[in-house]
C-alpha positions as CSV (number, residue, x, y, z in Angstrom):
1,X,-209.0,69.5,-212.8
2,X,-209.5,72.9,-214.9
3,X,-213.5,73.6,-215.3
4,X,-213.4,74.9,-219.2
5,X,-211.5,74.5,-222.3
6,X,-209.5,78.2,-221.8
7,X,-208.7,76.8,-218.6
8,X,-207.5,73.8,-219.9
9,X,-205.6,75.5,-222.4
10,X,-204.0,77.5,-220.2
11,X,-203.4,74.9,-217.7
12,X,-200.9,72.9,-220.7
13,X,-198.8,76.5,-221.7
14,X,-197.9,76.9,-218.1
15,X,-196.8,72.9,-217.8
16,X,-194.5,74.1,-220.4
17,X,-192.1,76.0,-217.6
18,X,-191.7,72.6,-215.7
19,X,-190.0,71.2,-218.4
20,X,-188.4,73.7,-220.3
21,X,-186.4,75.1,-216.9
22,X,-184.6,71.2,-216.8
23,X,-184.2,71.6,-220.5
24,X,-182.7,74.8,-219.8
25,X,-180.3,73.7,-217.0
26,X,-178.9,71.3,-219.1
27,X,-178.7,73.4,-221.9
28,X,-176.1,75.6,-218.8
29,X,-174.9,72.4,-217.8
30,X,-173.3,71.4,-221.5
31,X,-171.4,75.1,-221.8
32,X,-169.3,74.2,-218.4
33,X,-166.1,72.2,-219.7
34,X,-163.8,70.3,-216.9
35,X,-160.3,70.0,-218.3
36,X,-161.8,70.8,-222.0
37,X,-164.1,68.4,-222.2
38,X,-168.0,69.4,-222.2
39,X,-169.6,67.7,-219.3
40,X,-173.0,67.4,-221.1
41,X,-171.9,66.1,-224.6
42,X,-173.9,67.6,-228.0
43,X,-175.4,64.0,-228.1
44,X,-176.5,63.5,-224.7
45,X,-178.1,66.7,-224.2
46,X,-180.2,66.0,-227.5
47,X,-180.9,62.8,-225.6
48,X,-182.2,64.6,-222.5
49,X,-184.0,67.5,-224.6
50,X,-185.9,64.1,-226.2
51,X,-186.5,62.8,-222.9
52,X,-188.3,66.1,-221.7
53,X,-190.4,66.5,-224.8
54,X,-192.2,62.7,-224.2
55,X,-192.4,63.9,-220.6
56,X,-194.4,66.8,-221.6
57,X,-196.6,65.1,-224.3
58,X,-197.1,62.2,-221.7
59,X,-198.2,65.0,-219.6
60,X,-200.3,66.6,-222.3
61,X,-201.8,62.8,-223.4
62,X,-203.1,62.6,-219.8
63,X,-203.9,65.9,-218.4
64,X,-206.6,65.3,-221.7
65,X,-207.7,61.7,-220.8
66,X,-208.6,63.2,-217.4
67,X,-209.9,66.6,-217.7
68,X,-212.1,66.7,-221.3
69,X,-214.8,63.7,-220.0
70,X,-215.3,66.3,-217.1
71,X,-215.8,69.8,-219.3
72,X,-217.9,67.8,-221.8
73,X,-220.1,66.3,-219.1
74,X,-221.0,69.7,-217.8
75,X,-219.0,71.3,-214.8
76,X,-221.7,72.5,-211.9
77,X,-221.7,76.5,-210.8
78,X,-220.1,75.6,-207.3
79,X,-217.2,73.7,-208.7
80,X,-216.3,76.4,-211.2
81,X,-213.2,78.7,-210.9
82,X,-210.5,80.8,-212.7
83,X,-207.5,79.9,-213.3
84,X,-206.2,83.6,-213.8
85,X,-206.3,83.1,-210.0
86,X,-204.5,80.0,-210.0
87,X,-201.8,81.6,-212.4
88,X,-201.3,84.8,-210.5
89,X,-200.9,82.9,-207.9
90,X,-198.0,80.4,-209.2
91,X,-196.5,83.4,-210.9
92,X,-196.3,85.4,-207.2
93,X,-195.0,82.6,-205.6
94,X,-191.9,81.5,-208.0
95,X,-190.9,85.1,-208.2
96,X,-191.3,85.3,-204.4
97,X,-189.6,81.9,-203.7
98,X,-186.7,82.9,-206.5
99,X,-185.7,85.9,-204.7
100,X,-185.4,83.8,-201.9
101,X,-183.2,81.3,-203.2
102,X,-181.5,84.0,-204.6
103,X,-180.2,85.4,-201.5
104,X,-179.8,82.1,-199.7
105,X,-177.4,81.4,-202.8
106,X,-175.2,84.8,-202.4
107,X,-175.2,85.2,-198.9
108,X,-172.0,83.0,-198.1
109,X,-170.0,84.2,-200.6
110,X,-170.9,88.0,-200.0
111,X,-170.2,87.4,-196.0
112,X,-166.8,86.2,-197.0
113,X,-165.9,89.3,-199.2
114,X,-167.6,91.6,-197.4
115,X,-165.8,90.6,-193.9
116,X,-162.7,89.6,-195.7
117,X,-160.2,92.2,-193.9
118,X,-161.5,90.9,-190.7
119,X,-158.1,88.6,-189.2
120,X,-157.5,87.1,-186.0
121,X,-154.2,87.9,-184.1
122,X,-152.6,85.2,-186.4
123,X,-153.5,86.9,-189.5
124,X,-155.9,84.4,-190.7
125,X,-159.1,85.6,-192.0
126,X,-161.9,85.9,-189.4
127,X,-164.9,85.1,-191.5
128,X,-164.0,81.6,-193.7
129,X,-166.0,80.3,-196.4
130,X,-167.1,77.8,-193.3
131,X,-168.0,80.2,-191.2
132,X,-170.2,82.3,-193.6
133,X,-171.6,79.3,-195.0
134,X,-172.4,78.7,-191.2
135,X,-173.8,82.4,-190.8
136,X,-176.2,82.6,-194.1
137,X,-177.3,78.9,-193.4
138,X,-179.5,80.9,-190.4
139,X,-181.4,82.6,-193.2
140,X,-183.5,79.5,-194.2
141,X,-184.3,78.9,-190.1
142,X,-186.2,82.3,-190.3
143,X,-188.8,80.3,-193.0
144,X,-190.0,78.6,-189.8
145,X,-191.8,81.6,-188.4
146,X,-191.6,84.3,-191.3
147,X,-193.6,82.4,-193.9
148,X,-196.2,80.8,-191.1
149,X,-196.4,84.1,-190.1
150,X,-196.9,85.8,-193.6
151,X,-200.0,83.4,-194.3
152,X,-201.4,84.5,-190.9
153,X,-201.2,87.9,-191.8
154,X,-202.5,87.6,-194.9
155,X,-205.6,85.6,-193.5
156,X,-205.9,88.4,-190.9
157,X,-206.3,91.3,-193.0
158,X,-209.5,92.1,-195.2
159,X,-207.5,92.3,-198.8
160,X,-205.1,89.3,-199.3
161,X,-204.7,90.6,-202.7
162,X,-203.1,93.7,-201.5
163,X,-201.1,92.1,-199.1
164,X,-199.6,89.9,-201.2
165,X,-198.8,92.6,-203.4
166,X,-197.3,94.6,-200.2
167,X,-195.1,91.9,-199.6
168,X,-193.9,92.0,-203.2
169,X,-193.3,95.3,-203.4
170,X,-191.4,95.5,-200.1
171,X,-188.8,92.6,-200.9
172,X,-187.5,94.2,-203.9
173,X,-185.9,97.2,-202.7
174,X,-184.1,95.3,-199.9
175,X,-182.3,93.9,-202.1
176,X,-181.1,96.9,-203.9
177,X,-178.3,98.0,-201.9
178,X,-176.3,95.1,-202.4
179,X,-175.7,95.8,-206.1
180,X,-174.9,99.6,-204.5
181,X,-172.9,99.4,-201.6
182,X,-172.2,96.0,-200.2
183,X,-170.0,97.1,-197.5
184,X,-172.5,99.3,-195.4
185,X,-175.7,97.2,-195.8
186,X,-173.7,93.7,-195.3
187,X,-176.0,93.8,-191.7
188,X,-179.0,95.5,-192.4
189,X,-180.1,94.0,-195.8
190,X,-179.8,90.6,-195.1
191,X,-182.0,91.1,-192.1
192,X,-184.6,92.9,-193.9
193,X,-184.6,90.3,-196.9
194,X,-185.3,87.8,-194.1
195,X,-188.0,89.7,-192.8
196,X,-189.6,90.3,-196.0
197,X,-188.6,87.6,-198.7
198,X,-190.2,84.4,-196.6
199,X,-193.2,85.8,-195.1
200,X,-193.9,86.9,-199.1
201,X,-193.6,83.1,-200.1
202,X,-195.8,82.2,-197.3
203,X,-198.5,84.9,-197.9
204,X,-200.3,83.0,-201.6
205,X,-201.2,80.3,-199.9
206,X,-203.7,81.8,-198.2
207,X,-204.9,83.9,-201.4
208,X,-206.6,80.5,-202.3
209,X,-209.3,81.1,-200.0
210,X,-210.2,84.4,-200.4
């Protein structure tokens, strides 16, 4: 429960995201034709967009019903808190976790090209889409340890702020030479994205209690 009314206000804009992301993954989905045909028709995608707009006012209806009684019957000192916090929060962690994704999502294909002149004595290619596949699935194992690891840290150290903001600010440039020169960092990048990219995800969680 939010403890004021621009909390509470706040609280419904950033519901919005939750439903307008599946509105806009169909919205992606219904430009993608399989032998010409749409698979999201015009009519069923205004049928989903429908379907996510109740959703939301059903979520609006209730997050109400629960959280005004509270404000209006007075909300004690102890219990009160800001939910700039709780938003920077969210916001560091889906941009955190996105990058992730994003590299779990490129690394088979770019181990494929990357290592495509790679043959065995029969000519066949070295590195399939199988065995990349294989190789970039190992990235999401390192979330075991790295993003433990990244909350420990974070509760370690005086500033969790800053090291939250560290961790940012170190997991973008990793991922820079990929766009640059693929070839030459097709080792060294992915390992630095694993090093930096989960222990960043893992890291907010512990903001909470500072």
């Amino acid at each position: 429960m939010v403890t004021s009314y621009g909390d509470l206000a706040q609280y419904l804009v950033w519901s919005i995201p939750l439903v307008g992301a599946l509105g806009l993954l169909a919205w992606r989905i219904s430009n993608v034709k399989v032998d010409g045909s749409p698979i999201i028709s015009e009519s069923m995608l205004m049928v989903i967009y429908a379907v996510l707009a109740l959703v939301y006012i059903a979520h609006v209806v209730k997050t109400l019903q629960v959280n005004l009684p509270y404000i209006r019957a007075g909300v004690p000192e102890d219990e009160k808190y800001h939910w700039g916090s709780v938003a920077a929060l969210n916001s560091t962690y889906f941009a955190n976790f996105g990058a992730e994704l994003a590299v779990v999502s490129m690394l088979p294909l770019f181990f494929e090209t990357t290592f495509s002149t790679l043959t065995n004595s029969d000519g066949s290619p070295m590195v399939t889409a199988t065995v990349a596949g294989l190789v970039a699935s190992s990235f999401a194992f390192v979330n075991l340890v790295a993003r433990p690891l990244g909350g420990y840290i974070s509760d370690r150290l005086p500033n969790r702020k800053r090291t939250m903001l560290v961790y940012i600010g170190a997991s973008r440039p990793v991922l820079w030479p990929w766009g640059s020169s693929p070839s030459s960092a097709a080792v060294w990048t992915p390992t630095a994205c694993a090093t930096w990219c989960p222990p960043s995800t893992g890291s907010p969680g512990w903001w909470l209690r500072s």
